[in-house]
N, C-alpha and C positions, 0 to 999 in steps of 0.2 A: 487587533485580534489577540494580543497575550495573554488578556484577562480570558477568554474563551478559551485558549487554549490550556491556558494553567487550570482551568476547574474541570477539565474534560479527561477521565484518567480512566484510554482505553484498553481495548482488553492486552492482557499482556502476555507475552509468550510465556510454554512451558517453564524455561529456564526460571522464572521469574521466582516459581516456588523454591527456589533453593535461599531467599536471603533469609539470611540470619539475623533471628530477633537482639541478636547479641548478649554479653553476658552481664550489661549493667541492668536488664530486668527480665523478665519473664515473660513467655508468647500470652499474648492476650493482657498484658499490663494495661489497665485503664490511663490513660495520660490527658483526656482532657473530654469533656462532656458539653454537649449545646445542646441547650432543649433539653436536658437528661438523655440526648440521646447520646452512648459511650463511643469516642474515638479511641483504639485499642493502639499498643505498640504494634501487631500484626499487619495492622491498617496502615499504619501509618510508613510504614517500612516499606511495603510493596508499592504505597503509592511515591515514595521517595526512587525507589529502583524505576518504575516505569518513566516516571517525567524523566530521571538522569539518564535512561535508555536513549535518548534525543540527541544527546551528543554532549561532548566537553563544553561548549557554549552555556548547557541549561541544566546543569549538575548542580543542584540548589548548596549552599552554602552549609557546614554541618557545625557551627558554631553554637553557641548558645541563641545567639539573635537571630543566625542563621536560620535554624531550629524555628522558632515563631515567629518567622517569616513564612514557612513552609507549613506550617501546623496552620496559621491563616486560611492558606489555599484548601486544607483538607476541612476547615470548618464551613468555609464558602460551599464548599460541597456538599455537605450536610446541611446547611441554612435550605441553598437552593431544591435539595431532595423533599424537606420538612415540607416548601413552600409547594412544591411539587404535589405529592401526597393529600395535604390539605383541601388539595380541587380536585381532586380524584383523575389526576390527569395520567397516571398509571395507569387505570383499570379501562381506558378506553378503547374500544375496540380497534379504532384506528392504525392502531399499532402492531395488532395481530397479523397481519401480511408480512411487514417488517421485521418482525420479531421471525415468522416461522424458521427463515433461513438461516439467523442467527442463533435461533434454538439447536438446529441441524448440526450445527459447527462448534455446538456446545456441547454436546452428547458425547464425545470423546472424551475431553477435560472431566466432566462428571463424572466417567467409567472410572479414570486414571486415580482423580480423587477417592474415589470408592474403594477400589482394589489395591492401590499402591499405597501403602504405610508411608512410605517416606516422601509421599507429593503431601499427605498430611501434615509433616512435620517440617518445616523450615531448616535446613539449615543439616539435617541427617547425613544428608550424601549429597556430593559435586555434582553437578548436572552431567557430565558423561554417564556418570552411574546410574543416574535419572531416565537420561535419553535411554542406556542397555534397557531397565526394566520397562519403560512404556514400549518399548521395540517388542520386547520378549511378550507383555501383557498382548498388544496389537498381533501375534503371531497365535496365541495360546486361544483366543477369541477366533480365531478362522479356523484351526485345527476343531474347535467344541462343536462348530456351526456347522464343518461339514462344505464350506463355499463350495460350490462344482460350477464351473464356466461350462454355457451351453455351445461347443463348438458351431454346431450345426446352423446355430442360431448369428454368432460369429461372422460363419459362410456368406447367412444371405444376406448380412447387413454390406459387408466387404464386397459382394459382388452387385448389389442394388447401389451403393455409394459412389464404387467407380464409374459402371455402365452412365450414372447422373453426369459426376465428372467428365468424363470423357464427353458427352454430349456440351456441356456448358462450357469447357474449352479452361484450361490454365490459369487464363485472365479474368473467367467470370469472379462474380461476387460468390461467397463462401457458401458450401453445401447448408441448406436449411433439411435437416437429417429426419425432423419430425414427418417434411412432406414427405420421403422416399417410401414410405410403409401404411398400407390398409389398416384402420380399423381394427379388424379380425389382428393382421399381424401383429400389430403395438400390443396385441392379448399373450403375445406368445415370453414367455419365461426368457432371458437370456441369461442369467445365473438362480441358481436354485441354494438353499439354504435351511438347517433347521428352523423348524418354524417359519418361512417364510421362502419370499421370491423376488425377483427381480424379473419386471417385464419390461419387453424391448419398449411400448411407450414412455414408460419412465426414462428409459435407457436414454433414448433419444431424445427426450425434454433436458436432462441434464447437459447432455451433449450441446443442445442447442444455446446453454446459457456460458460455458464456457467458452473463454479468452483463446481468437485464434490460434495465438502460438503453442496451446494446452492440448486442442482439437485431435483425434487420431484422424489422420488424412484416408481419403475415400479408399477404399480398395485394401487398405494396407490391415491383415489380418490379425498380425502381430498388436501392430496398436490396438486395435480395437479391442482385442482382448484383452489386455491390461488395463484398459478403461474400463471396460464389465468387471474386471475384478477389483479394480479402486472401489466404484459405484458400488458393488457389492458388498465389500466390506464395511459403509459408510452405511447399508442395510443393514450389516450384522449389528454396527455399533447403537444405532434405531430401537432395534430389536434386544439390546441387553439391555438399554438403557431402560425401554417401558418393563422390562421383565423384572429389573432392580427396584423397578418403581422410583426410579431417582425425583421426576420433580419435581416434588416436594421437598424434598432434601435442602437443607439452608445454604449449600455452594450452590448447587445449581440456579437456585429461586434470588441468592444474591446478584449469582449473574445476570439473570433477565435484570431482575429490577433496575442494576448498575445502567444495562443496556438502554432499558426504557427514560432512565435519566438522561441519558443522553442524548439518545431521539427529541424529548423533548425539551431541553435543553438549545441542541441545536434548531429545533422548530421554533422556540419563543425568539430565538437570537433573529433570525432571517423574519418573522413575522414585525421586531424592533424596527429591522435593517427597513422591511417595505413600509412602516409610517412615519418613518422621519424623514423631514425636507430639507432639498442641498438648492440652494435659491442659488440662480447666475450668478451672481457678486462675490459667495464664500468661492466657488469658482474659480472665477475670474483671480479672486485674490490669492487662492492655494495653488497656480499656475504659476502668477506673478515672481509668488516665493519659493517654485519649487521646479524651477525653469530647468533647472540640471536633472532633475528626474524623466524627462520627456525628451530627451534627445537620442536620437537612433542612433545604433551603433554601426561602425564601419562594416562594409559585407563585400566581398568578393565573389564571382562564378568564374571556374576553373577545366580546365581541361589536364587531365594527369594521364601521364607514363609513368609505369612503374618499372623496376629493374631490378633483377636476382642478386646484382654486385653493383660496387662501384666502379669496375672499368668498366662493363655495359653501359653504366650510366654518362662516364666521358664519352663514349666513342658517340654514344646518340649528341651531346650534347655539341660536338664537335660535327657535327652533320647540321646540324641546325644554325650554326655560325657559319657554315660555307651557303645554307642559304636555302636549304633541303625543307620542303614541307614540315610541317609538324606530322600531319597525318600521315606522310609515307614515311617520316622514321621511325613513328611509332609501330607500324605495321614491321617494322624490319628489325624492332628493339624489344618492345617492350615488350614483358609476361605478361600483361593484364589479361585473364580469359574472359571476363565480361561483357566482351562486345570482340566481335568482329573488327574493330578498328584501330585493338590493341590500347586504348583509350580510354581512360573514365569520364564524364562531365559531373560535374555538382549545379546542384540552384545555387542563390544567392549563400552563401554559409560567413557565420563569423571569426572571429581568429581564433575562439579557444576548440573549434572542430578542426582545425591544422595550423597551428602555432608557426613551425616554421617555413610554410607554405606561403602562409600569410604578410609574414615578414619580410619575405625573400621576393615576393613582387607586387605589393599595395603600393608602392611609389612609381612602380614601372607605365609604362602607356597601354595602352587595350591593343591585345596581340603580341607583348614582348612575353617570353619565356624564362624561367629562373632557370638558375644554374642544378645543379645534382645537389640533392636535398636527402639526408638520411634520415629515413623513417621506419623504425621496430626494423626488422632482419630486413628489410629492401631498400629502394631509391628510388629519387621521384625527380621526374621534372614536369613542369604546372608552365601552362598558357594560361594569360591573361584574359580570359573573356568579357569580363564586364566589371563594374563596380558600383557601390552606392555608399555616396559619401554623407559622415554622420549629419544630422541637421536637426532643428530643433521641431518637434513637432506643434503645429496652428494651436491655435486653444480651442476653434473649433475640433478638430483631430482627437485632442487630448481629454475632451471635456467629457465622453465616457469610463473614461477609467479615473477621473478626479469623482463624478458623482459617486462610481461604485467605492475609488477609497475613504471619502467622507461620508459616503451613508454606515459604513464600517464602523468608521470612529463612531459616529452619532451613535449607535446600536451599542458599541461598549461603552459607552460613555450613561445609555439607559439602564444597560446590565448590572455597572458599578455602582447606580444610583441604589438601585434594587435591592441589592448586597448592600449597603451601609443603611435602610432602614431596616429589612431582617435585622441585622446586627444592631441597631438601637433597640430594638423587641425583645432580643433573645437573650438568654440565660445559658452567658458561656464559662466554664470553671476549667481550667488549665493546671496539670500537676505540674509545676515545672520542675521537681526533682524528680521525676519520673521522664520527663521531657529527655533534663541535661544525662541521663543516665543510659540513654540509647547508643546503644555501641554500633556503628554502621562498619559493616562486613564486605569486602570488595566481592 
């Protein structure tokens, strides 16, 4: 998957606008052409910043060879865009669903681009100074529009959410927010705005596609109203954005496209992935030779006391050596407020979810106890409940995840075929004093 992931260069956070084209050439310096289409230093800089955004592992090398190593990857990109393009596999409608949410989330970036000088300019101001003005831009945009949060509207969401809750009980499955409300009501405004509105069926469809931990919980008035005013504001930005008539505009329109390249992109890869065959034998043989890949790793299940200090933690553990239950010293010892029983239990877990837990009674027999264990500001003592000792897994066992990592390779290995005929087709010209001449900015 490296080749896939090295030509996939996605979107990048604000900060990203801050690198600097440097001073060995100019923003927009042509440095190397495929197809006559222009790879710019611009280009080539933020796509450098992004891949190195990965980590000190994938911080491409800034040497000279370095350099057309990494200019490679950004031609492969352009090859693959060309080939793209060609089949008109951009303008397909398919993609319009996909695209709308992505659009959504791009109408900010656009405004920022639009209104802020120095998201224009590389390298102008430090990203804190970046962050103040798109703060200030994002605050100067709600004061123009006018947001007004509909309380009333608030009310009956807060009080139809809980009354739901309360009936479905703690443990049920998560409020679905669309059902709570009529027709009629999903009509009704929940924040209002120049030029525009926010109604509670919108309100609630967005509600509904957000990530549990995001969710404003049922009843609770406060949340909820700060979600009508996120939602809201993510209206305003909608609403400047078609007012600016942004896009058409060449950042915005780059975005999609970039985007669309990579939908389809990753669509040809997995359509690779589904026609090439993994026959038993390659199999059989990629097991054979990759027998250390397929062995489970050690797992423990635990029973814990915790404790405020470490003489809490001797005196329990000194109870348990005269012969004392686990469970009634924990009731007599431990802080844990989690249960009733003074007690945590774990499923099966491995060692790097309690390193010295794990150490302290993997050799023990099922049912012996460790000694007092220091963990962040408390103390622990762990029963042995069970274990599962590493072993290697069957080939049948293993021979899902062998087909799915060889049909991988097979698909980059069509990708890379794909990429070296473009490249005997195409018409690539390289400045390399314009290359060596890129000063990369931390």
């Amino acid at each position: 998957m490296k080749l896939r992931v090295c030509l996939t260069f996605a979107g990048a956070a604000l900060f990203l606008l801050c690198l600097k084209p440097g001073a060995g050439v100019s923003s927009g310096t042509e440095i190397a052409t495929v197809n006559g289409d222009a790879i710019t230093s611009d280009e080539f800089l933020m796509d450098y910043r992004i891949v190195s955004a990965g980590g000190e592992g994938s911080v491409p090398d800034t040497t000279l060879e370095g350099r057309k190593t990494f200019l490679d990857r950004v031609v492969a990109k352009h090859l693959l865009s060309q080939y793209f393009t060609k089949r008109g596999w951009d303008t397909l409608s398919v993609w319009d669903t996909l695209l709308l949410e992505y659009n959504r989330g791009q109408y900010l970036q656009a405004l920022y681009y639009e209104a802020i000088p120095e998201a224009r300019a590389p390298g102008l101001v430090g990203v804190p100074r970046l962050m103040e003005l798109s703060r200030a831009y994002v605050d100067s945009l709600q004061k123009a529009y006018d947001l007004v949060v509909d309380q009333k509207a608030v009310t009956l969401m807060a009080d139809r959410s809980v009354v739901r809750r309360m009936e479905e009980g703690e443990k049920q499955p998560r409020l679905v927010w669309a059902d709570l409300f009529t027709d009629e009501e999903k009509a009704t405004p929940v924040a209002r705005m120049r030029g525009g509105e926010l109604t509670l069926g919108e309100f609630v469809a967005q509600i509904d596609k957000m990530p549990d931990f995001a969710r404003p919980t049922g009843g609770n008035t406060d949340q909820i109203s700060l979600t009508v005013e996120h939602f809201g504001r993510e209206k305003i930005f909608e609403l400047e954005f078609n007012k600016l008539d942004l896009r058409e505009k060449p950042f915005f329109r780059g975005k999609v496209r970039r985007k669309i390249e990579e939908l389809v992109l990753n669509n040809m890869f997995m359509g690779m992935e589904d026609t090439v065959t993994v026959t038993p034998k390659e199999i059989a043989e990629y097991y054979e030779s990759h027998r250390d890949e397929y062995m489970t790793v050690p797992m423990i299940r635990l029973a814990v006391m915790s404790f405020s200090s470490e003489d809490v933690a001797r005196q329990a553990a000194k109870k348990l050596e005269e012969g004392r239950k686990f469970e009634d010293v924990a009731v007599d010892f431990s802080v844990y407020s989690g249960s009733e029983a003074g007690f945590d239990t774990t499923g099966l877990i491995t060692k790097d979810k309690a390193p010295a837990l794990f150490d302290a009674i993997w050799e023990k027999t099922i049912g012996s106890t460790s000694g007092p264990i220091p963990e962040g500001n408390n103390w622990k003592i762990a029963k042995l409940m069970g274990r599962q000792d590493p072993r290697l897994l069957t080939l049948e066992e293993a021979t899902p995840m062998i087909d799915e990592r060889l049909s991988l390779l097979k698909a980059d290995e069509a990708l890379t075929d794909l990429l070296a005929e473009l490249r005997s087709q195409a018409k690539i010209v390289v400045d390399e004093r314009a290359l060596a001449a890129l000063v990369f900015s931390k």
